[in-house]
C-alpha positions in Angstrom: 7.8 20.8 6.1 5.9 24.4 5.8 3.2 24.9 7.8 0.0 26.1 6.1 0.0 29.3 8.3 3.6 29.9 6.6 2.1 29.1 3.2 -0.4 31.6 3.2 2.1 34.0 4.4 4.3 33.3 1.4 1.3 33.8 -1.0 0.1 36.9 0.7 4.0 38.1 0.2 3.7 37.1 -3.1 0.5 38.6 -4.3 2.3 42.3 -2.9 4.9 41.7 -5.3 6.0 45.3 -6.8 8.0 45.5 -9.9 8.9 48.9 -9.4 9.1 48.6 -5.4 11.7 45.8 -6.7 13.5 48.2 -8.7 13.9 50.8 -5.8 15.3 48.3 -3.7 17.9 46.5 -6.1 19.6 49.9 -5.9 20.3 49.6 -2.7 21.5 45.8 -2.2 18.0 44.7 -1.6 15.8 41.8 -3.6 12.2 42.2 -1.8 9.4 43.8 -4.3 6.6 44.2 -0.9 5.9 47.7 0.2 7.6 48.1 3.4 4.0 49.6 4.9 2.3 46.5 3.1 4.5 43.8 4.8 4.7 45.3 8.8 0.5 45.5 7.8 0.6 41.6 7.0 3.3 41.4 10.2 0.6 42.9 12.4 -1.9 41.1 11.7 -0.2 37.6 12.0 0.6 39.1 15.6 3.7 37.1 17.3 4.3 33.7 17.0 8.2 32.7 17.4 7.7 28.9 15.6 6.2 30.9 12.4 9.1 33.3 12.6 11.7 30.4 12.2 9.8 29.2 9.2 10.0 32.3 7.7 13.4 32.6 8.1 14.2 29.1 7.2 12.8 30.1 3.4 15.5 32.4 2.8 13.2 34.7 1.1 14.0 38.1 2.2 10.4 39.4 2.1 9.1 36.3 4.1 12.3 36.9 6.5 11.6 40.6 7.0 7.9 39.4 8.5 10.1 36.5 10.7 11.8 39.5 12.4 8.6 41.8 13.1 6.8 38.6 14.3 9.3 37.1 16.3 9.9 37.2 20.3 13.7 38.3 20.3 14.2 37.1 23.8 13.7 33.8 22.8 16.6 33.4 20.3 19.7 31.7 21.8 22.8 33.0 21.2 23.9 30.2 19.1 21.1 30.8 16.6 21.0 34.8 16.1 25.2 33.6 15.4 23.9 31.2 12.6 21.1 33.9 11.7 23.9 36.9 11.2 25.9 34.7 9.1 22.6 34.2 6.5 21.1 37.5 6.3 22.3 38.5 2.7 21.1 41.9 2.6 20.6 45.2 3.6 17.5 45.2 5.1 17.5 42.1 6.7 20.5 42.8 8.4 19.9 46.1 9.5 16.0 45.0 11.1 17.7 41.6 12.1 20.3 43.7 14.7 17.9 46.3 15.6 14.7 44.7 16.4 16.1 41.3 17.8 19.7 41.2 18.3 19.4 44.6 20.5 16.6 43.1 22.9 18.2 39.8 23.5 20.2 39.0 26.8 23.1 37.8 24.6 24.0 40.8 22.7 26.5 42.0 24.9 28.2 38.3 24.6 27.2 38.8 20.4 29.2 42.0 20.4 32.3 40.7 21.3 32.2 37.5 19.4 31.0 39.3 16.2 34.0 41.8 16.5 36.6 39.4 15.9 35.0 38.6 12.9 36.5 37.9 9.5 33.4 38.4 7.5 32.3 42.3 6.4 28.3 41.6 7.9 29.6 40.1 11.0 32.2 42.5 11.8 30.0 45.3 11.0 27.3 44.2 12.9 29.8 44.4 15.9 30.2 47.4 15.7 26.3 48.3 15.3 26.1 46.8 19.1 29.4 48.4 20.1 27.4 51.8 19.6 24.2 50.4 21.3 26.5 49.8 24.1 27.8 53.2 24.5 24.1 54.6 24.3 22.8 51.8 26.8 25.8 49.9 28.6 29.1 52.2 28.7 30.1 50.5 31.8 30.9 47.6 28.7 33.3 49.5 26.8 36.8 50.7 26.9 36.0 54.3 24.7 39.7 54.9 24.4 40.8 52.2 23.3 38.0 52.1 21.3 38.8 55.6 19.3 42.0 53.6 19.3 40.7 51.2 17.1 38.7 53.3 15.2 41.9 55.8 14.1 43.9 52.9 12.9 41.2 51.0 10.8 38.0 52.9 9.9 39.3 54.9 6.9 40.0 51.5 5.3 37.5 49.5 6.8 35.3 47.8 4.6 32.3 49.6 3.3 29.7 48.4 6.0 32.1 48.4 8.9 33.2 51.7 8.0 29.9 53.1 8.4 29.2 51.4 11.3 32.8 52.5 12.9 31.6 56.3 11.6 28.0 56.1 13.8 29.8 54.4 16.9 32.8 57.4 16.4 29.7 60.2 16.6 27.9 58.3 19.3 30.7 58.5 21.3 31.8 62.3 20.5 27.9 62.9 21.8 27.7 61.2 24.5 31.1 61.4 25.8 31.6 65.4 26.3 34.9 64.3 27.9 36.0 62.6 24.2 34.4 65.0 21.9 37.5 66.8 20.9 39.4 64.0 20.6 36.1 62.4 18.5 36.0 65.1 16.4 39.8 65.8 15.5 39.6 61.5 14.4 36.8 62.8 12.0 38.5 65.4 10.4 41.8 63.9 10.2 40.2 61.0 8.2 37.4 62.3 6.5 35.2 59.5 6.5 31.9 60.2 4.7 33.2 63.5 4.5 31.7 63.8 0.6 28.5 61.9 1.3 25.3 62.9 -0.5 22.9 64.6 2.1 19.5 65.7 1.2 19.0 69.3 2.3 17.1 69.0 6.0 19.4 65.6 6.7 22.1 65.8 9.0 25.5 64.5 7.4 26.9 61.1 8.5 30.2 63.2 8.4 30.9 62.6 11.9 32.3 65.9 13.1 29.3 67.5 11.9 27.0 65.1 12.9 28.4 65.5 16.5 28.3 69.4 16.5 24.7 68.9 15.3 23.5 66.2 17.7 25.2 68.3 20.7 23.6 71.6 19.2 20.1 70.7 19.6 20.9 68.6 22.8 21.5 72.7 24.3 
């Protein structure tokens, strides 16, 4: 049963419907129609509260979900439910603010990354790898970064869309923050020419990884 609290959140939601913000978004694998600004604004205001984050995520509507996340208390999750909560985020958005705002500040991630790696399903597996590169930012004692290149060289150039991309960040990650792997970082770019062709708006760095490496380490100087 829906609280009223999680009622009037879904009206709120409802009443910021944008057909044009819905149009923008369908482009890129997304189905929400609220104003990004517009929903953290209804987010901050409902402050945290963990139970009204579950029942916003229990409506699988992705606007309502997208609220769950900002609302939530990530430390409070158990790793058996952000396991369920991987395998039910349907798009883009969701998954990316699902991993980054509450997988990455819970106490199981570590245990999530290595679970989610074995994974058979594209969103799983990617998301892996998304922790796989918070871990050589924030826990390289965790990782193996030879064998992970390893892995990388033999699967990422036909790695499913969303692993692949998240393969490409943690292959840059560790080419800049490894100086002892960058060569070897970079020559696994080159050689497989991953993103190599991507669009990139003038200003943007490329997600090519040998030049997002060069890049990153540039400014580092």
């Amino acid at each position: 049963m829906t609280s009223t609290l999680a009622e009037s959140t879904l009206a709120s939601l409802k009443e910021l419907e944008d057909p044009k913000i819905l149009a923008v978004n369908e482009r890129h694998g997304d189905d929400h129609a609220v104003n990004l600004t517009k929903l953290r604004a209804v987010a901050k205001e409902l402050k945290k509260n963990q139970p009204l984050a579950r029942e916003l995520w229990a409506t699988n509507d992705t606007a309502a979900r997208l609220v769950a996340l900002l609302i939530c208390r990530p430390k409070e999750f158990d790793q058996s439910e952000l396991d369920s909560m991987i395998l039910e985020a349907r798009t883009p958005k969701v998954l990316d603010w699902l991993i980054n705002y509450v997988v990455k500040k819970n106490p199981h991630w570590n245990d999530l990354r290595v679970l989610w790696l074995e994974d058979a399903a594209e969103n799983v597996a990617a998301a892996g790898w998304a922790l796989n590169t918070h871990a050589v930012i924030t826990k390289p004692e965790a990782l193996d970064d030879s064998a992970i290149l390893d892995t990388i060289e033999a699967q990422m150039k036909t790695a499913e869309p969303r692993v692949q991309w998240s393969m490409n960040e943690c292959l840059a990650q560790i080419g800049i923050h490894r100086p002892e792997l960058r060569d070897r970082a970079i020559a696994i770019g080159k050689r497989l020419e991953v993103l190599k062709d991507y669009p990139t708006p003038p200003n943007c760095t490329s997600p090519f990884a040998p030049i997002w490496i060069e890049e990153m380490v540039r400014r580092q100087k």
